[in-house]
N, C-alpha and C positions, 0 to 999 in steps of 0.2 A: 660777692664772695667775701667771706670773712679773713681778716687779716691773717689769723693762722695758719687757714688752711690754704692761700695766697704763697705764705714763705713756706711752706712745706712742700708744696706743688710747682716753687718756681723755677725756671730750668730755661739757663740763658747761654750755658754753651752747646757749641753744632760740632755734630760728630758728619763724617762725609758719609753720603750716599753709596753704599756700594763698597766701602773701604773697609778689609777683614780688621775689625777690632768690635771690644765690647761696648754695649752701649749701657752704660753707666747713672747711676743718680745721681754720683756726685762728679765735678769735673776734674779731669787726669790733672795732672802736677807735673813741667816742664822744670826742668834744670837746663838751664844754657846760657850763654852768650850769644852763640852767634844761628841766626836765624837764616836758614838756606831758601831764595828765592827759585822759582818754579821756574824763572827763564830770564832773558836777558830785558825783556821787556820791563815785567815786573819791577827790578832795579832800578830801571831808567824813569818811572811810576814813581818809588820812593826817595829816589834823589831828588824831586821835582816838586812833591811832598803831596801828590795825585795818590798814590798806594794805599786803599783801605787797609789792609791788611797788616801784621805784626810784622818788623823790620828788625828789630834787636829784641836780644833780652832784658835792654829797658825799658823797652814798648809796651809795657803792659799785656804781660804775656796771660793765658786763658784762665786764667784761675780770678787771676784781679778783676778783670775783665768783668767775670759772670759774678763777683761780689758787687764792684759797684754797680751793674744793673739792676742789681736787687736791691741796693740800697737807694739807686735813685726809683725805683719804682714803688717803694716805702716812705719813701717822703716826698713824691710827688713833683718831682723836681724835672729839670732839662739836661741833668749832665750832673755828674757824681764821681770826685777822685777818691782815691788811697792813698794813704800819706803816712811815713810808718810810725807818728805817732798822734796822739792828739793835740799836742803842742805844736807839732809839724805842721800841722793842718790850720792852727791859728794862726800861727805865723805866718805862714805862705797866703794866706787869705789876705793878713792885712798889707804886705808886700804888695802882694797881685793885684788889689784895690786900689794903693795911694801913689801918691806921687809923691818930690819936693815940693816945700811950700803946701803941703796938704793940712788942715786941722781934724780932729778925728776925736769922737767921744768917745767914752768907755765906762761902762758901767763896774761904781768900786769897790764890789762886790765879786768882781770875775777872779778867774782862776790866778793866784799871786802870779807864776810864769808868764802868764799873757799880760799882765800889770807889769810886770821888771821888764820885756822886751821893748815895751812902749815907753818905756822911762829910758834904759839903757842902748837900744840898739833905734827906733825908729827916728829918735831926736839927731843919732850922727847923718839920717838922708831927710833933716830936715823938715820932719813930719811933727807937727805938736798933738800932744795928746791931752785932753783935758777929763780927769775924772768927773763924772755926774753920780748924784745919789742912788743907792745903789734899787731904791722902789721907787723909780723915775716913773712918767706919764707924760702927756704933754705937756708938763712944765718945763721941759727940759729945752722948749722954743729960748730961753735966758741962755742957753748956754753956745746955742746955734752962734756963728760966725760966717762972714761971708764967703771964706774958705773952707768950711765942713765939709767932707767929702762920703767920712764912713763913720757910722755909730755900728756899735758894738756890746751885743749882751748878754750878758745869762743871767739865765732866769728860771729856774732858782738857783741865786750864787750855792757853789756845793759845801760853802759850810756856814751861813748866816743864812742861808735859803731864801733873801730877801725876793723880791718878785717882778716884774718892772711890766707895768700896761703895754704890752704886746701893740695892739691896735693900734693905740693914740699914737704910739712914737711909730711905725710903720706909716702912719697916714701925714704925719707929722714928716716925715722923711721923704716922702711921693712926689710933695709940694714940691717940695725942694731939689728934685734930681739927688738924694744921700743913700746912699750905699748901707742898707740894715745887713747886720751880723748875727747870728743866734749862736752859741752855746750853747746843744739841746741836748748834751749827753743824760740829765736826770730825767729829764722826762722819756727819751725814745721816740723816734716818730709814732711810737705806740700811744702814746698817753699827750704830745702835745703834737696838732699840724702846723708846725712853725709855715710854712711856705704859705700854707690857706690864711694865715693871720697877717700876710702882708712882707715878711722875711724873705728878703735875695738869695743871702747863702746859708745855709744849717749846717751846722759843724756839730757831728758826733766823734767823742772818742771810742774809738770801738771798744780799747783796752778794759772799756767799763763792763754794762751792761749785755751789749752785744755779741762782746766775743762769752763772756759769762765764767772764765775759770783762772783771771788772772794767770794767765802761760803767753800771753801774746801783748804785742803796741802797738796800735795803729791808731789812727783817723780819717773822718771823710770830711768831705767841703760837697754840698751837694747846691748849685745852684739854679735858679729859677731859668727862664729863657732871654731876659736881657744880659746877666751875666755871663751866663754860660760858657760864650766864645772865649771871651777873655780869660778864667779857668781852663778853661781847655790850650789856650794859648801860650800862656804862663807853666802850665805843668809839662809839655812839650817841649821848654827850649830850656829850662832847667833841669830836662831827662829826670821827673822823680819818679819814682816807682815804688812799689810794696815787695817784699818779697812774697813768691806765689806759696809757700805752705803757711806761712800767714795771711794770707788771703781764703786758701782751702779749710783753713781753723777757724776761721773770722768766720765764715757762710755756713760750718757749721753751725757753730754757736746762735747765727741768728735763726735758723729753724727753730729753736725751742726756745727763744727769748719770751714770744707769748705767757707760755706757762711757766718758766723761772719770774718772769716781773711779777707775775699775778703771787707770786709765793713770797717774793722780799715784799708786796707791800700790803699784803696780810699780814704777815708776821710783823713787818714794824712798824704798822697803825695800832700792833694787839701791846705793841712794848712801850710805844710813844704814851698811848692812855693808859699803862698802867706808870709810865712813871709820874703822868698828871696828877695821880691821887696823891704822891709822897711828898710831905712836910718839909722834904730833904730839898727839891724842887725848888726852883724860880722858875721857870721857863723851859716847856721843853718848843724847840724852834722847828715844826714841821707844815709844811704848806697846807696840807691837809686835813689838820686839827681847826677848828672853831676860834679856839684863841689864837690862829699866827695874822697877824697886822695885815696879811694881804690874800686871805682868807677866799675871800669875792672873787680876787682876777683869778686865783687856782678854780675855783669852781667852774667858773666861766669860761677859762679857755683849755683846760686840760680835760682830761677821759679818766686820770687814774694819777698814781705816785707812786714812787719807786721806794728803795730800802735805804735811803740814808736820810738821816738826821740830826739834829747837834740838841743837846742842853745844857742850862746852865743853873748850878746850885746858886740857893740863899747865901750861904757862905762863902766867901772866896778863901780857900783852903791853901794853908804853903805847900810848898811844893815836894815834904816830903811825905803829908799826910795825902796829896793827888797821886803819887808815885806809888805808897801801898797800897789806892785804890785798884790802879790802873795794872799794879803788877801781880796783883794775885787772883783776876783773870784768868780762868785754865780757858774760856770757848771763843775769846776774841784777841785775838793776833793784834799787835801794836807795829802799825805802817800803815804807808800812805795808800792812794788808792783806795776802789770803791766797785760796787757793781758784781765782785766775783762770788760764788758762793759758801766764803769762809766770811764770816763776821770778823770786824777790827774795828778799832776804836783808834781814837788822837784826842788830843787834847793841848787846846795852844791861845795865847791872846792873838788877837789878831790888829795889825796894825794897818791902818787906811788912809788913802789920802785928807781927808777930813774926821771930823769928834762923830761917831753912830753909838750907837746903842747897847753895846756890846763896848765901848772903847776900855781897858785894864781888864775887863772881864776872863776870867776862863772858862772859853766854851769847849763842850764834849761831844765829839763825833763820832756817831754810830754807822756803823754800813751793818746794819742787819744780814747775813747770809740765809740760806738753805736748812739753817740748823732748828729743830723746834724752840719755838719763843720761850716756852712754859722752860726747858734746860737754860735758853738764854740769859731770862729773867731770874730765875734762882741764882746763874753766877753773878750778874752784874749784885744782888742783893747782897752775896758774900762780900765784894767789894766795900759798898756803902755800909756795911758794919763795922768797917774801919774809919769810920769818919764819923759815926756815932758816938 
């Protein structure tokens, strides 16, 4: 059965047998705290921690419930949380992982938050963090230590899109008892099988592509079947939970992820090669194109690509002649964020642990939306007639 028609058909909450209510496509929406048990029994069950069943209204009441089963059923995993945001879900990931005295790579290309937590918060329990480059492979055995615990990636970083050999460092990590991490929000378990390629835990932000309208925050951590206990164990005694109408919006949105992904990445393959052709151009930076440096592992290990991508001009332009470009824009919204079906742009240098390829540069970030290319492309032209 095909993917689509898979999340269209999926259906992971239970209505009772015999009980006067409707039976629904989409699952009811609970408001509560407190969760009344059926008998004395049952109680004595959840105090003892025997109770399948929903205990409080932090227990991941039915709504979350039937999102992450669908989400671990999409990527193939052993166990799948919600987490109300995407940074929530990195964080609590690399907590749930390490320990003190833990050493832990990161690719330094990841999301800047995930990069400042590792810097700022994991160093006070003791955990070192070392950046690796950010289109690592098995080279990155040099940076191994006898206390490495967890590597950590994305791939494609969301705004240098660099790419990192999936495989090598997965096999690279097996040897070793290391704990792999994915950041797979650009691709979607649509377009890359992190878990098939050797990855423990897949970390989506839903906020992106998944929920698809920029109105909601979430994330997941969906792990394999060694981790899994331990995710499950850790989101348990830290009582986290999703709120359940953002979890019923989140499962929305991913029924029609299929056909909105397949629209952002027409549309901004059609905008990516037209800005190939212009003089104005250095680079435009998209996994997908021919000329991006890591061209091969996209081919290789992904199905498809998503709607963002950066470039970067011949010129480096001051900042007041970037600001007329960027401001006279009527179809792309200036903010952060990606995945929804409004187009926005950024435009920033970006600063790394080490000298890359981009270092002083100003690169420019596209999140292609829902809108026609052919209107898109006309406004961005308006734009660069300012810097003519």
């Amino acid at each position: 059965m095909k993917q689509t028609t898979r999340l269209i058909n999926f259906d992971s909450f239970h209505q009772d047998e015999g009980v006067d209510q409707p039976k629904t496509i989409n699952p009811p929406i609970y408001r509560c705290s407190t969760v009344l048990f059926n008998n004395f029994e049952d109680l004595s069950l959840a105090s003892s921690g025997k109770y399948d069943g929903i205990t409080y209204g932090t227990d991941r009441l039915p709504a979350q419930r039937a999102f992450e089963e669908a989400i671990r059923e999409l990527e193939g995993g052993a166990l799948t949380r919600a987490f109300p945001s995407g940074i929530s879900a990195i964080t609590n990931i690399l907590l749930a992982l390490t320990r003190s005295g833990d050493h832990i790579l990161v690719c330094d290309n990841a999301y800047s938050p995930t990069a400042k937590f590792c810097k700022e918060i994991l160093t006070k329990y003791n955990i070192e963090t070392t950046f690796i480059p950010p289109a690592s492979g098995k080279e990155i055995e040099t940076y191994l230590q006898n206390n490495t615990k967890l590597i950590f990636l994305e791939s494609p970083g969301s705004n240098t899109f660099e790419i990192q050999d999936i495989p090598a460092i997965t096999a690279l990590a097996k040897e070793r008892d290391i704990v792999t991490v994915l950041d797979n929000t650009w691709a979607t378990p649509l377009y890359l099988d992190a878990l098939a390629l050797g990855i423990d835990v897949s970390i989506q932000s839903v906020t992106k592509y998944i929920s698809g309208h920029s109105d909601i925050l979430m994330g997941t951590a969906t792990a394999n079947v060694k981790y899994a206990e331990v995710l499950k164990r850790f989101y348990r005694v830290l009582e986290i939970y999703t709120p359940e109408e953002d979890c019923y919006t989140a499962l929305r949105g991913l029924r029609t992820l299929p056909l909105r992904l397949r629209q952002h990445e027409q549309s901004a393959l059609e905008i990516a090669h037209w800005l190939e052709t212009l003089p104005i151009i250095d680079q435009v930076i998209h996994p997908a194109l021919p000329s991006h440096p890591e061209h091969h592992l996209w081919k290789r290990d992904f199905t498809g690509s998503s709607g963002i991508f950066s470039f970067v001009f011949k010129k480096e332009y001051e900042q007041e002649k970037l600001a007329a470009f960027i401001n006279v824009l009527q179809l792309f919204g200036i903010g952060y964020s990606w995945g929804g079906f409004k187009s926005l742009i950024t435009a920033a240098r970006y600063n790394r642990s080490r000298e890359f390829k981009y270092t002083g540069r100003t690169v420019v970030r596209l999140n292609i939306g829902l809108e026609e290319p052919a209107d898109l492309i006309k406004d961005i032209e308006s734009g660069f007639e300012l810097l003519i």
